[in-house]
C-alpha positions in Angstrom: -7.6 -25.5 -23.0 -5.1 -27.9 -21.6 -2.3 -26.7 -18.7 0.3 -27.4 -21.7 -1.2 -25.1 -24.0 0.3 -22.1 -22.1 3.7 -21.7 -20.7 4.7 -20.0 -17.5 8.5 -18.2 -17.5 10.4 -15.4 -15.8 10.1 -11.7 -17.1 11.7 -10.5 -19.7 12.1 -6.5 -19.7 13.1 -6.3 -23.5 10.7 -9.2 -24.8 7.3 -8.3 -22.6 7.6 -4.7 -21.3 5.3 -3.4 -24.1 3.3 -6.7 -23.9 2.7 -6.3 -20.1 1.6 -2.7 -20.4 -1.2 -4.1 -23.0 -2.2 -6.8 -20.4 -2.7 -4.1 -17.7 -4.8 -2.0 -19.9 -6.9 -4.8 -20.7 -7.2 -5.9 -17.2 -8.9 -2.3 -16.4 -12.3 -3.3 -15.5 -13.6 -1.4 -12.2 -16.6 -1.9 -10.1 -19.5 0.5 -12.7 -20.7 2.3 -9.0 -17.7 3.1 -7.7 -14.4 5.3 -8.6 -11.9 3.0 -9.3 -7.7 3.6 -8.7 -5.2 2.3 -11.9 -2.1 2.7 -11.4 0.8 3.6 -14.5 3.8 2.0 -14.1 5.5 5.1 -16.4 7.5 1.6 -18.9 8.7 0.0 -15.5 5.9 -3.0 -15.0 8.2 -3.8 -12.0 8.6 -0.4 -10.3 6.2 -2.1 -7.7 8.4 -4.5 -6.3 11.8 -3.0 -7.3 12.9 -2.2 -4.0 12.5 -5.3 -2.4 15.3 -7.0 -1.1 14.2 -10.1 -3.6 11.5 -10.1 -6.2 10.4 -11.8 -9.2 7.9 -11.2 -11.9 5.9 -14.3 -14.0 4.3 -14.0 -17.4 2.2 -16.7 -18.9 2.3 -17.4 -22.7 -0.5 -18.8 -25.0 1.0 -18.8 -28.9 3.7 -15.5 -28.5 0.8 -13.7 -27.0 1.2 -12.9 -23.3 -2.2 -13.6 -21.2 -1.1 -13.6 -17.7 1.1 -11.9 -15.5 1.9 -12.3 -11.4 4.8 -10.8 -9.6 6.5 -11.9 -6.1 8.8 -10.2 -3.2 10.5 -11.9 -0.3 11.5 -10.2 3.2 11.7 -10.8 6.7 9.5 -9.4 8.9 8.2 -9.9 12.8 5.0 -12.6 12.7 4.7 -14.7 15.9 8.4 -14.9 15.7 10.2 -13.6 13.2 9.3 -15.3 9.6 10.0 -15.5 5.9 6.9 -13.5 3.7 6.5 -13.8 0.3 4.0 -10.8 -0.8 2.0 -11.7 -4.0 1.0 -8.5 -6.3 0.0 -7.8 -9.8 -1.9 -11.1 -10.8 -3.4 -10.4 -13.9 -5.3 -12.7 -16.5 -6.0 -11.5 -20.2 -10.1 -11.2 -20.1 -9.7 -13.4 -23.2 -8.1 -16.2 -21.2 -10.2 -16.5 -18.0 -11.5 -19.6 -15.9 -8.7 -21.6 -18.0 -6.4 -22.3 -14.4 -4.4 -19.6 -15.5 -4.5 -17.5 -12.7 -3.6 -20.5 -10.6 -1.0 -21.5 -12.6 0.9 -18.8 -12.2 0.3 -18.2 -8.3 1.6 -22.1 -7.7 5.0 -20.7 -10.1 5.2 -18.3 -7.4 4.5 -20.2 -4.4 7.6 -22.8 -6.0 9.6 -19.5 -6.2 9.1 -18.8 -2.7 9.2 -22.2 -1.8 13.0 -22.7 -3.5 13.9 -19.2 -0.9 12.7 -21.1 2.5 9.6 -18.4 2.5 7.5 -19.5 5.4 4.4 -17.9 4.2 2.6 -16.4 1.4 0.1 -13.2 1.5 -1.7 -11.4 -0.8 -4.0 -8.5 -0.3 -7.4 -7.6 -2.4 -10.4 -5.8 -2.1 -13.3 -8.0 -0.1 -16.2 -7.7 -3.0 -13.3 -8.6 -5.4 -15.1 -12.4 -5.7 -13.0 -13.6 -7.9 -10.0 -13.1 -6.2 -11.0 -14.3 -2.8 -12.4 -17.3 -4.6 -9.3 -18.1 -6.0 -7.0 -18.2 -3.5 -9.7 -19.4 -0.7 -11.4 -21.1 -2.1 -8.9 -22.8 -4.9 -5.2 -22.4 -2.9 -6.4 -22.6 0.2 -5.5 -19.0 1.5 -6.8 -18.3 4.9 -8.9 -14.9 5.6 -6.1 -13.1 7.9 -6.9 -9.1 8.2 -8.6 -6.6 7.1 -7.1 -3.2 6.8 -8.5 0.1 5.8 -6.7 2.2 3.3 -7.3 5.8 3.9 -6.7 8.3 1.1 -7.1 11.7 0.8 -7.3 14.2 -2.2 -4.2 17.1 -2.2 -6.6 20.6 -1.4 -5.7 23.2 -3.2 -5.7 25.4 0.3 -3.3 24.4 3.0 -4.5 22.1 6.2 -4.4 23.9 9.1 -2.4 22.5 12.1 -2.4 23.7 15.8 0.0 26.3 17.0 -0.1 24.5 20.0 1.2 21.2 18.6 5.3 21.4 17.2 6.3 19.3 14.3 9.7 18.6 13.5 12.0 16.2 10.9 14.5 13.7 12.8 17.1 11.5 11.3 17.2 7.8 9.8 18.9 6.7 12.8 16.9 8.2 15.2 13.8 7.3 12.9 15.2 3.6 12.8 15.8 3.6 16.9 12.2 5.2 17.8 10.9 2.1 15.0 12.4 -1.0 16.4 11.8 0.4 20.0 8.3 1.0 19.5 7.0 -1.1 16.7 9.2 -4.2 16.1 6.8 -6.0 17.5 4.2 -5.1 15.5 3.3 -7.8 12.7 4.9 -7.5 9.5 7.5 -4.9 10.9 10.7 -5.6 8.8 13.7 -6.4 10.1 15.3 -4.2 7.3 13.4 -0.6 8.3 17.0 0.8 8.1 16.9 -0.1 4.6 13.3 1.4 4.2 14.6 4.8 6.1 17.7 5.3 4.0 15.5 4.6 0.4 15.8 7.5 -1.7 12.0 7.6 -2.1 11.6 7.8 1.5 11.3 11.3 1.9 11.9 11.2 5.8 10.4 10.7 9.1 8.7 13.6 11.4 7.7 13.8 15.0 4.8 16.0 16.5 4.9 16.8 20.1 3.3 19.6 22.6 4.9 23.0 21.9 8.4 23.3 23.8 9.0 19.7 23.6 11.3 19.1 21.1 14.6 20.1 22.9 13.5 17.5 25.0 12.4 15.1 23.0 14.3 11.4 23.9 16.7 12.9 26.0 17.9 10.0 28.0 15.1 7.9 27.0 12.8 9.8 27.7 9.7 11.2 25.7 6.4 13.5 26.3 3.4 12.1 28.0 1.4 12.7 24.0 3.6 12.4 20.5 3.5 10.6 17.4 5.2 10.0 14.3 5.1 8.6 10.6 7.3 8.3 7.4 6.6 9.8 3.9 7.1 7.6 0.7 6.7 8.9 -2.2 5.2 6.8 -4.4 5.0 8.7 -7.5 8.5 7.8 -8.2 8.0 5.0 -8.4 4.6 4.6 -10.5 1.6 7.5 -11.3 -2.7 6.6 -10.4 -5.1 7.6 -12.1 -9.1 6.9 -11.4 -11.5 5.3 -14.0 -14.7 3.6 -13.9 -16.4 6.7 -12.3 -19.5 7.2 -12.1 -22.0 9.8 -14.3 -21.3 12.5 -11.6 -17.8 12.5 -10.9 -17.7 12.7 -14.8 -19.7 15.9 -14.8 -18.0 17.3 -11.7 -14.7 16.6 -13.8 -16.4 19.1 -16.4 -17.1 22.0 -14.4 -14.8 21.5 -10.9 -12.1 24.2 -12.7 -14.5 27.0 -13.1 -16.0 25.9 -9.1 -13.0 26.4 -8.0 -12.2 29.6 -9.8 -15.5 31.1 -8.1 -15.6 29.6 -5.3 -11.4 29.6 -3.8 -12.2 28.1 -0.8 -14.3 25.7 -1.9 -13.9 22.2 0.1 -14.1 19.5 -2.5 -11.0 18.5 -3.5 -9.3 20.0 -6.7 -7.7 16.3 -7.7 -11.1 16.1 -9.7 -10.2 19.0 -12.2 -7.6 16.4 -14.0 -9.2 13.5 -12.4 -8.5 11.2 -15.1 -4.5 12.3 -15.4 -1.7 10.5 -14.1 -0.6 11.7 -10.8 1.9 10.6 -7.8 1.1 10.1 -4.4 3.0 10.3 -1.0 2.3 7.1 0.9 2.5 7.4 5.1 4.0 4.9 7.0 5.0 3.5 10.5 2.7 5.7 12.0 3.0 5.4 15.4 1.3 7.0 18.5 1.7 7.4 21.8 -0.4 9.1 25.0 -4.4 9.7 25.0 -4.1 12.8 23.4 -2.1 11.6 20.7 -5.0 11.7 17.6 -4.6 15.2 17.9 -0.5 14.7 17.0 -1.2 12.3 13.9 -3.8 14.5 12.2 -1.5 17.5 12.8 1.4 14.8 11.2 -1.1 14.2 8.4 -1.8 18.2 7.5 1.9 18.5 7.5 2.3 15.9 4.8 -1.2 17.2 3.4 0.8 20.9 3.5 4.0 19.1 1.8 2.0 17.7 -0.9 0.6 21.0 -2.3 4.0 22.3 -3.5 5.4 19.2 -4.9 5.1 18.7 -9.0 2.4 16.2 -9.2 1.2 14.5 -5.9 -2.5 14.7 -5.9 -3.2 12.3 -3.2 -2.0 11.4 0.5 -2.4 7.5 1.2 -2.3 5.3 4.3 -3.2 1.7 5.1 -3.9 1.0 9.0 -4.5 -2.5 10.3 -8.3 -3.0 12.4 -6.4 -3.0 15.8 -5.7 0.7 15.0 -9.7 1.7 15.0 -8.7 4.5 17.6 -5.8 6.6 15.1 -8.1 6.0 12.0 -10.6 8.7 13.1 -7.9 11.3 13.1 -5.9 11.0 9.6 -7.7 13.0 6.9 -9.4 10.9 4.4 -12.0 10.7 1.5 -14.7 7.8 1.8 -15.2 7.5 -2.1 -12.0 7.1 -2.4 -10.4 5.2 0.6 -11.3 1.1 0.9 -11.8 0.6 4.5 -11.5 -3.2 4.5 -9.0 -4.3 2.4 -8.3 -8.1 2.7 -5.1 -9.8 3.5 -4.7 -13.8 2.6 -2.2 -15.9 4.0 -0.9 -19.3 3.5 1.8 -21.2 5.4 4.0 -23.0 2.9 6.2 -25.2 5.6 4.5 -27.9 7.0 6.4 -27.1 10.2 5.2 -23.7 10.0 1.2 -25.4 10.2 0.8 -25.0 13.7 2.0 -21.5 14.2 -0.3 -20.8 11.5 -3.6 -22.3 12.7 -2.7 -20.1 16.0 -1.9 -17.1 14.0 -5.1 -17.0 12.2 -7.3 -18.2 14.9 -6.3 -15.3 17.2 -8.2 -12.0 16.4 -5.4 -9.1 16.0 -4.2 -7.8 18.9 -1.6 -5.9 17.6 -0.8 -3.0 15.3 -0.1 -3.4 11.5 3.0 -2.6 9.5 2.5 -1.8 6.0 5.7 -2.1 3.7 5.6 0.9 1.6 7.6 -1.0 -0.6 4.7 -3.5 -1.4 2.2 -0.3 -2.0 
């Protein structure tokens, strides 16, 4: 098939949202061994992206029949210096239409896109056995192998988490929240310069500190904080889009069958009651900015991650706590909570400098291993 046999354009919410929702369904082909995460837009094919601060969707077209889809967001965030991102998301090629330079296609529409908004760089993120992928943008566009976080998810109990007596947990304000951010992680790559506009989202459900009992009065009086505290922020994701799990294998399917009547005999039984309705819709809250500080901190993020865990329980829907921490942040990942057939622990970021002026900074940026920690946009989740 020749390049001018399909046509690449902008979105259309009346003309493709039905259209797009086909392409997603058709695109749902897991890994046969493992459990697999969809996610359900809920009739918004853009709830992904929406609260970016600028974001685009592509469709390709072959004949009125949509075969392709890619979508784009642009922000500021801290790199070596402070940089233009463009995150790519949600590249998808009809099964039909494959190894036809579709998929390129539409990534080099976006790249222009980003291009025509002075992005210095382009990223994308994908699972590491997901061949395809990495061969298309490595491979093909030239994306360079940049990190590899690990994200952490774990099932909604259907008992509470306990969390030390010892340890006190309590909610603090956006602008606090936003002052204890860029003082502590602004330096951290991919922070965004916009957190206050993260902080004040209305699916941002707040921020909360955990400190030794007794230290809360005290805590950042005049600057100063306990020896041991941490904190994170809780996005829920649910209001934006729903997961659901697929591709699992024979046993998770019989589990599914008989996990009600387990965990009617068995009430404190310790595998996770997502898997009664495991093949449901259901929301998630997503933790970010989780930030530590002290040796003894671990202990203050798992208590954080309870909390959220506790939260969870009594909200409508949310069936799953997820994080994403970067490879620099090996020593926090032992203590948040988290499900091994569930979680990916090395996700794959790609990135590609667009600027030639920007090459330099880029071979020095990808050469060094990371020596920082990671900032994941719960926007771009």
């Amino acid at each position: 098939m020749a390049f001018e046999d399909f046509k690449v354009r902008r979105y259309d919410g009346d003309l493709d949202r039905a259209r797009v929702e086909l392409l997603e369904r058709r695109c749902e082909v897991g890994p046969s061994q493992h459990v697999f995460l969809f996610s359900d837009t809920m009739g918004d094919p853009i709830s992904r992206i929406r609260n970016s601060p600028l974001y685009i969707m592509l469709v390709a077209e072959l004949d009125h029949e949509l075969i392709g889809a890619i979508q784009g967001s642009i922000k500021v965030v801290t790199m070596k210096d402070l940089a233009k991102v463009g995150y790519i998301l949600g590249l998808r090629v009809s099964p039909l239409h494959r190894r036809k330079g579709i998929g390129s296609s539409l990534v080099k529409h976006l790249e222009e896109w980003f291009i025509g908004n002075q992005v210095d760089y382009a990223y994308m993120a994908t699972e590491k056995e997901n061949n395809a992928s990495v061969s298309l943008f490595v491979n093909k566009l030239h994306y360079v192998k940049f990190r590899t976080p690990a994200i952490l998810v774990h099932p909604v109990r259907s008992q509470p988490l306990k969390i030390s007596s010892k340890i006190e947990i309590f909610k603090i304000n956006e602008e606090k929240a936003e002052y204890l951010y860029r003082r502590y992680m602004s330096l951290t790559e991919f922070f965004p310069v916009d957190i206050d506009k993260v902080l004040s989202n209305k699916l941002s459900l707040g921020t909360w500190v955990a400190c030794d009992e007794g230290g809360r009065d005290q805590f950042g009086q005049n600057g100063h904080f306990p020896t041991n505290w941490a904190m994170l922020s809780v996005w829920d994701s649910g209001g934006l889009f729903k997961l659901r799990i697929g591709k699992a294998p024979a046993s998770c399917l019989m589990y599914s069958k008989v996990s009600k009547l387990i965990d009617k005999v068995f009430a404190c039984f310790s595998m996770p009651s997502l898997l009664c309705n495991m093949f449901e819709p259901f929301g998630f809250y997503f933790l970010y900015g989780v930030h530590h500080e002290g040796p003894l901190s671990g202990n203050m993020v798992r208590a954080l991650c309870n909390y959220v865990h506790n939260m969870a329980r009594v909200a409508v829907d949310c069936k799953m706590v997820v994080t994403e921490v970067g490879s620099y942040d090996e020593r926090v990942r032992p203590h948040i909570p988290h499900w091994r057939l569930l979680s990916c622990l090395e996700d794959l970021w790609c990135i590609k400098a667009l600027k030639s002026e920007e090459r330099e900074s880029f071979n020095e940026l990808t050469r060094i291993p990371q020596t920082r920690p990671l900032f994941v946009d719960p926007r771009e989740v």
